[in-house]
PDBQT receptor file of N, H, CA, C and O in Angstrom, charges set to zero:
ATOM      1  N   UNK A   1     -21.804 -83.685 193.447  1.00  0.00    +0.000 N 
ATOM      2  CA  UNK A   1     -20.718 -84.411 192.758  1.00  0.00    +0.000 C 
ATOM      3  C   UNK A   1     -21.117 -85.885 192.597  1.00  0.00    +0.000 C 
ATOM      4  O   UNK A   1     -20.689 -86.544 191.649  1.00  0.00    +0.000 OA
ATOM      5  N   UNK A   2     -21.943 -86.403 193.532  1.00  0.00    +0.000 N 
ATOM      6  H   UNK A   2     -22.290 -85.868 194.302  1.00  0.00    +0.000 HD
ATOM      7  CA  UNK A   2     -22.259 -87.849 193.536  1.00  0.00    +0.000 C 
ATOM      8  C   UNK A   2     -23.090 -88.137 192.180  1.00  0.00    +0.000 C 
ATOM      9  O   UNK A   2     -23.199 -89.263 191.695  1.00  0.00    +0.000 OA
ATOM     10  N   UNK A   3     -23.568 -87.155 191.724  1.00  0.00    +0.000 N 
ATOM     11  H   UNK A   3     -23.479 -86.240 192.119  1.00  0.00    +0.000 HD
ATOM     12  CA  UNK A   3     -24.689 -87.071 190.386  1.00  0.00    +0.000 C 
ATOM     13  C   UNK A   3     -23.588 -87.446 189.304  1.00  0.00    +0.000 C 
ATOM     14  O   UNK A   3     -23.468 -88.395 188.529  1.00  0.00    +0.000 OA
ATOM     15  N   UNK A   4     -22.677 -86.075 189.623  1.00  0.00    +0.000 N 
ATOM     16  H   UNK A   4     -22.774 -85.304 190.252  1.00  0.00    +0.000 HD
ATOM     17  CA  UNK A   4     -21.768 -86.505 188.283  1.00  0.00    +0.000 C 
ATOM     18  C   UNK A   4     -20.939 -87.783 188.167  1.00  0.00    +0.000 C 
ATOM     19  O   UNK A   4     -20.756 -88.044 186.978  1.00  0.00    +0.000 OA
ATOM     20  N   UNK A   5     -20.530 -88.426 188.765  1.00  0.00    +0.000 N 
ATOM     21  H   UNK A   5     -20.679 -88.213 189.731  1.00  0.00    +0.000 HD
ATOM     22  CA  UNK A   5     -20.031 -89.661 188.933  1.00  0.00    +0.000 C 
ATOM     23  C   UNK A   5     -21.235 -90.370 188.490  1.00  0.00    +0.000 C 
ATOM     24  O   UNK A   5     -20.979 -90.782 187.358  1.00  0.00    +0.000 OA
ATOM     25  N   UNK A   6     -22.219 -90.656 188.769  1.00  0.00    +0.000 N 
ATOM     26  H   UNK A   6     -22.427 -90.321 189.688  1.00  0.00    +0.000 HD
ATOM     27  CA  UNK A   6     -23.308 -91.908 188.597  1.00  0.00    +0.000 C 
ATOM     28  C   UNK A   6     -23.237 -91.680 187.130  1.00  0.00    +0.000 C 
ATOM     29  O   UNK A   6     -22.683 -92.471 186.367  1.00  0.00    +0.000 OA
ATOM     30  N   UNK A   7     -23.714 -90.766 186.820  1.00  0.00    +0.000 N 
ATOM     31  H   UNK A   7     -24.164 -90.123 187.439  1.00  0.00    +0.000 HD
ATOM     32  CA  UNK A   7     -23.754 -89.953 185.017  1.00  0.00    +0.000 C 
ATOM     33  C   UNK A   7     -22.618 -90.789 184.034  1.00  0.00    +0.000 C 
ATOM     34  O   UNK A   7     -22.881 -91.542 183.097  1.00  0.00    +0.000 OA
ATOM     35  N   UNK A   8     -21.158 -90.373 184.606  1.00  0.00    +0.000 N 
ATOM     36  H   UNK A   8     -20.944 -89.762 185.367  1.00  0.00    +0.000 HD
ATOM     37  CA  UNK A   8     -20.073 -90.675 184.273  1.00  0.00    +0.000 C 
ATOM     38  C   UNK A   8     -19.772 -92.500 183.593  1.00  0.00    +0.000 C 
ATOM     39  O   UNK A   8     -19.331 -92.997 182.557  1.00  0.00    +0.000 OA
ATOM     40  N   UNK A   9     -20.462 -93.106 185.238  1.00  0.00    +0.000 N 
ATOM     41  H   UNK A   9     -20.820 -92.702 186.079  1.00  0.00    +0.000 HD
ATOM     42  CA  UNK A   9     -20.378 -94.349 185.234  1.00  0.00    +0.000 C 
ATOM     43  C   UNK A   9     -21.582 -94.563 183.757  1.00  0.00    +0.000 C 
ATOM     44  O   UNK A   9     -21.147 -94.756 182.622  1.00  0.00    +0.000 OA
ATOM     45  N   UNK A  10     -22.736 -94.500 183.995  1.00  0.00    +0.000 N 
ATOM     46  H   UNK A  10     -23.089 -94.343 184.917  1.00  0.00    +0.000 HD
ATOM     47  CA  UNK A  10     -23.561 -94.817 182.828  1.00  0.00    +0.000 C 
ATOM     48  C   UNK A  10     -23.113 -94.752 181.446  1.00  0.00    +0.000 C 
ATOM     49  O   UNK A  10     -23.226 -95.819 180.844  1.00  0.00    +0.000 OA
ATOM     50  N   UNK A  11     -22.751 -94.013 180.948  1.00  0.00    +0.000 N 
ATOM     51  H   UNK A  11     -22.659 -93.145 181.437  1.00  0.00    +0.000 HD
ATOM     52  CA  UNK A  11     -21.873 -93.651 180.203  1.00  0.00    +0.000 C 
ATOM     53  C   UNK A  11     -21.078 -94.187 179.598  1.00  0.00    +0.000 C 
ATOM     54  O   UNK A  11     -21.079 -94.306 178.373  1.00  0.00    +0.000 OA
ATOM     55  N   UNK A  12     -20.066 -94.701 180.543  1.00  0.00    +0.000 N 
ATOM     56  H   UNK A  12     -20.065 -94.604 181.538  1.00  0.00    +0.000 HD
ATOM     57  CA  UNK A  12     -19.103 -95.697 180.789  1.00  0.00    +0.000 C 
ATOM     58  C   UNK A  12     -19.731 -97.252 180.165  1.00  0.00    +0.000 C 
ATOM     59  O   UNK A  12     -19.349 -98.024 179.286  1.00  0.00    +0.000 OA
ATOM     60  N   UNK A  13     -20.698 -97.235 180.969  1.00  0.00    +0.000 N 
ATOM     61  H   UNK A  13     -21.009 -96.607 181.683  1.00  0.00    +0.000 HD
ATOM     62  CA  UNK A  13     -20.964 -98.404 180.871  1.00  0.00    +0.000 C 
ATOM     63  C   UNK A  13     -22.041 -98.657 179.105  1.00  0.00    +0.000 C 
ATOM     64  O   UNK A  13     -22.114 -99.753 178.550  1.00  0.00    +0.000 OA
ATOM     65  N   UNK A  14     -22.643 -97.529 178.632  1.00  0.00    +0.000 N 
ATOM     66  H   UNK A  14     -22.584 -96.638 179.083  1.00  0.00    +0.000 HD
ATOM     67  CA  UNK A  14     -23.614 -98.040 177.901  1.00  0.00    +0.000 C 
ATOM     68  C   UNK A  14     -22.429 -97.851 176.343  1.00  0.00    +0.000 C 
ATOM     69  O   UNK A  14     -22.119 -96.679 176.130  1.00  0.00    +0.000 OA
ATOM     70  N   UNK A  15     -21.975 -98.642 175.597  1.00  0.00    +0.000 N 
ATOM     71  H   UNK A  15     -22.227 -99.594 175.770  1.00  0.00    +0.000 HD
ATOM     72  CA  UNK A  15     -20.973 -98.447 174.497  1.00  0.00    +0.000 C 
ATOM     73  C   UNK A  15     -21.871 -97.610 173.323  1.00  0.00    +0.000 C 
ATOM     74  O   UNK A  15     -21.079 -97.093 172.535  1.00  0.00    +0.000 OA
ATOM     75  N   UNK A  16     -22.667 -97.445 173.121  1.00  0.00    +0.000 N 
ATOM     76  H   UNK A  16     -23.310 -97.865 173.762  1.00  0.00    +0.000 HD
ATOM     77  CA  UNK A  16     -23.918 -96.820 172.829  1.00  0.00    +0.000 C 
ATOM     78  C   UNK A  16     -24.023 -95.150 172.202  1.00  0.00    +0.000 C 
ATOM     79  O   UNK A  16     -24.276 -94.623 171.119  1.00  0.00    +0.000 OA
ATOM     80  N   UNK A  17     -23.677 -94.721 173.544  1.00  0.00    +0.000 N 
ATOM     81  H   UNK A  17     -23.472 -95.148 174.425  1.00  0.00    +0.000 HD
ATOM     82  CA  UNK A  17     -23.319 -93.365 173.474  1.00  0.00    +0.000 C 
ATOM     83  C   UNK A  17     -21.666 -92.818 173.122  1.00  0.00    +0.000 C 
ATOM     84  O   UNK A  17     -21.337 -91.764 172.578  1.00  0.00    +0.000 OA
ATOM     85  N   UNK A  18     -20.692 -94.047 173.690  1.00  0.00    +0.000 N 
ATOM     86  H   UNK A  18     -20.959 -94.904 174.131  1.00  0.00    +0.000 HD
ATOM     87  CA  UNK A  18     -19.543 -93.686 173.268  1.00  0.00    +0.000 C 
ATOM     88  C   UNK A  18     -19.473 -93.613 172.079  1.00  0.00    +0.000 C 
ATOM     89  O   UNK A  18     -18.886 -92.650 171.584  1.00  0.00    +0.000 OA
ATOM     90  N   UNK A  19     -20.028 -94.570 171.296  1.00  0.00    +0.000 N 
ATOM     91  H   UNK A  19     -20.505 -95.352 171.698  1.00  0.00    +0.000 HD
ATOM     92  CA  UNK A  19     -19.721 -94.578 169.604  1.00  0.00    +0.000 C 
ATOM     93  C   UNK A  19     -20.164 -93.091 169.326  1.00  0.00    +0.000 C 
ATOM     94  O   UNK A  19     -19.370 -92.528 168.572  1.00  0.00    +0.000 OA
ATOM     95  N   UNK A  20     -21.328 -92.226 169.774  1.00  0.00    +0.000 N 
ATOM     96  H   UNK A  20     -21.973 -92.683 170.386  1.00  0.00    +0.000 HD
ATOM     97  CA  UNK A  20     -21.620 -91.280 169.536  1.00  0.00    +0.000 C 
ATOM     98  C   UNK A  20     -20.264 -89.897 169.056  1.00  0.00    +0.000 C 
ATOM     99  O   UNK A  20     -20.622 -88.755 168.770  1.00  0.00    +0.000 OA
TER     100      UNK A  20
């Protein structure tokens, strides 16, 4: 579960992929 959280956070953080 600690994987999926770190994943989550990156994510979070790069606006990048959200626009995706």
């Amino acid at each position: 579960m600690d994987h999926e959280s770190q994943s989550s956070n990156k994510f979070t953080r790069i606006p990048k992929y959200n626009a995706k």
